[in-house]
C-alpha positions as CSV (number, residue, x, y, z in Angstrom):
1,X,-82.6,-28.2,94.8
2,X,-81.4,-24.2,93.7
3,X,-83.7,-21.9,94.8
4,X,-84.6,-19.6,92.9
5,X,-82.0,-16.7,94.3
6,X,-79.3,-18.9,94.3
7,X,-79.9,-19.1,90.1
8,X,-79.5,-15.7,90.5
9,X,-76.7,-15.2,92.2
10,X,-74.9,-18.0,90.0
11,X,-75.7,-16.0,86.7
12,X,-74.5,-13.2,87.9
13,X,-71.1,-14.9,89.5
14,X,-70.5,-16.9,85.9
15,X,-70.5,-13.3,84.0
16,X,-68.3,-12.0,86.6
17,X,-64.6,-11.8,85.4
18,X,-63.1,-14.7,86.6
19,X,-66.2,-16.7,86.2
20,X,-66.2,-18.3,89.8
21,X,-68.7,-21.0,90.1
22,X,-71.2,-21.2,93.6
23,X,-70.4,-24.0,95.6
24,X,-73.8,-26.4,93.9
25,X,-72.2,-25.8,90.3
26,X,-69.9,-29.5,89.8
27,X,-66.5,-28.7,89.2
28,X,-64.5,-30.0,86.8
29,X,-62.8,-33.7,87.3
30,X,-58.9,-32.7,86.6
31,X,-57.2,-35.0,83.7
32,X,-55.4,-38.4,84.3
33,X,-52.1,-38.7,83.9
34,X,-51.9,-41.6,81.6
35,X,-50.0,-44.8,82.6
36,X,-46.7,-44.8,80.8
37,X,-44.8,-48.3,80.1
38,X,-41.4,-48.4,78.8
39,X,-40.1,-51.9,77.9
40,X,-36.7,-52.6,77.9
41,X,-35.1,-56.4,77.8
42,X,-31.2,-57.5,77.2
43,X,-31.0,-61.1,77.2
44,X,-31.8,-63.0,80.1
45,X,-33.1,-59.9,81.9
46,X,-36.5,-57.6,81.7
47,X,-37.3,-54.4,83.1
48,X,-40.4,-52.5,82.5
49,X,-40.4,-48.9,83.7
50,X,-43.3,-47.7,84.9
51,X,-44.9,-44.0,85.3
52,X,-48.0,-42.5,86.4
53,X,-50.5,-43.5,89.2
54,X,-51.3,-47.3,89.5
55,X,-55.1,-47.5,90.6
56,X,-58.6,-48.7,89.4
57,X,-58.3,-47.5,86.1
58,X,-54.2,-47.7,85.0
59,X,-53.2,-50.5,86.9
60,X,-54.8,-53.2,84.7
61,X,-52.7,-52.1,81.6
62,X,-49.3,-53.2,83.6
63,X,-50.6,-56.5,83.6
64,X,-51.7,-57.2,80.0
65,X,-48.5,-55.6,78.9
66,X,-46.6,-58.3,80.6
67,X,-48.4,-61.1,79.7
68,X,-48.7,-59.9,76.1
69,X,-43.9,-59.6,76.0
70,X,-42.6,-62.9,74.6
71,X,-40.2,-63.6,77.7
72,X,-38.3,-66.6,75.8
73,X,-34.9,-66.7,77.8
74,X,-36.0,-64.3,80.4
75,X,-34.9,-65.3,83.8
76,X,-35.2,-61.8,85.5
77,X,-38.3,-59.5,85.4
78,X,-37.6,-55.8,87.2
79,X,-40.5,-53.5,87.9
80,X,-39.0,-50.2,87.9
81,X,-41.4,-47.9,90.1
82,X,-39.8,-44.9,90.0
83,X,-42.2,-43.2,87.9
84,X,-44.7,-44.2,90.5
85,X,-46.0,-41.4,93.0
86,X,-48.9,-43.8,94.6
87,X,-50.0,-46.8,94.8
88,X,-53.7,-48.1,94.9
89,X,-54.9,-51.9,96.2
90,X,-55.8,-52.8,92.8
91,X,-52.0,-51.8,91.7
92,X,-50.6,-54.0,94.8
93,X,-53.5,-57.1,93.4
94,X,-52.1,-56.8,90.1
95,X,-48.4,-56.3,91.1
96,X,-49.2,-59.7,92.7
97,X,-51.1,-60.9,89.9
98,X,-47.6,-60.6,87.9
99,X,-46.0,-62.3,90.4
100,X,-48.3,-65.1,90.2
101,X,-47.8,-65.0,86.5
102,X,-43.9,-65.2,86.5
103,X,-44.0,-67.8,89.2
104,X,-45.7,-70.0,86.6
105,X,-42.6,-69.2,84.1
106,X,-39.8,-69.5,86.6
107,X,-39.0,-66.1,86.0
108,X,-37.7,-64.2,89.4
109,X,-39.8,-60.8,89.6
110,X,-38.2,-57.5,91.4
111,X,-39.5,-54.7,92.2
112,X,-37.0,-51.2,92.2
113,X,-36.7,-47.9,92.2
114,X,-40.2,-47.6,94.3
115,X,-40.4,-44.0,95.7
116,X,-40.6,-44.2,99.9
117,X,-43.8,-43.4,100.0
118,X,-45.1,-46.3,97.7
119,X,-42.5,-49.0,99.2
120,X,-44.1,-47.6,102.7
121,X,-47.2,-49.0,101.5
122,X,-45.3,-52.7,100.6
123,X,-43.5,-52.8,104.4
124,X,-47.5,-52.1,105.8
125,X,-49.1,-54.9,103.8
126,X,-46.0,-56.7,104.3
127,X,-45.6,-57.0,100.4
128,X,-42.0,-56.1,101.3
129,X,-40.6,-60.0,101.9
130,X,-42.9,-61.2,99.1
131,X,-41.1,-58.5,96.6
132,X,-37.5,-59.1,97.0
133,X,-36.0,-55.1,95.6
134,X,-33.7,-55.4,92.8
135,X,-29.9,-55.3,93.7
136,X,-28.4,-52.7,92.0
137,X,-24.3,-54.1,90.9
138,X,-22.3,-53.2,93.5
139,X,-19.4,-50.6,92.6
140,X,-16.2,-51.2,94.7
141,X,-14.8,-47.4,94.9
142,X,-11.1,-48.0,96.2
143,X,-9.6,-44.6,98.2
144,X,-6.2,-44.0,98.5
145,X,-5.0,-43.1,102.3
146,X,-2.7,-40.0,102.3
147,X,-0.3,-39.0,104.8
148,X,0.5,-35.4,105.4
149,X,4.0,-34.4,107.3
């Protein structure tokens, strides 16, 4: 309960420039960055990009996107977390759920680009052997030895 001084004292901290607010006075609940999907699919391969926090209120989006893509053909589903700061529970149970839900299709889920912090969080569940990371194509680089005289 605000006494009747601490009104006060609130009024006159509200007019002041700046407007500070006493510690009682709610502050405001910073904005969401919304959860950004980018599709992308060539032939018998899938990858959906991914951006923005997966948690309570995002992470359910990743999985009605994916179960909403006609997959005809697809052999290969890549979850590109690079986007990803964090990771919640509920984004691991539905990162799980998609897993369940390409197991059902024979289609071989990947996970890749995951930030170290958010793959930390697969290698403590132990997420990490049920989410084989996408290989990337390997690039033979071939180096000339030189000699010098």
């Amino acid at each position: 309960m605000v006494r009747a001084h601490e009104w006060d004292v609130s009024r006159r901290l509200a007019r002041a420039p700046g407007g500070r607010r006493p510690w009682w006075v709610s502050h405001p609940v910073p904005a969401r960055a919304p959860l950004l999907l980018e599709w992308e699919s060539t032939g018998t391969r899938s990858v959906v990009a991914v951006s923005g926090d997966l948690d309570l209120v995002t992470a359910p989006q990743l999985e009605v996107v994916v179960a909403e893509q006609p997959l005809t053909g697809c052999r290969a589903l890549e979850v590109d977390l690079g986007g990803v700061p964090s990771i919640g529970s509920v984004g691991l149970s539905v990162l799980l759920g998609v897993r369940r839900w390409c197991l059902q299709r024979e289609i071989d889920l990947r996970i890749r680009g995951a930030q170290p912090s958010v793959w930390r969080v697969f290698e403590l569940t132990g997420l990490d052997l049920v989410f084989a990371p996408a290989t990337e194509p390997e690039v033979s680089i071939e180096v000339e030895q030189l000699t010098l005289f």
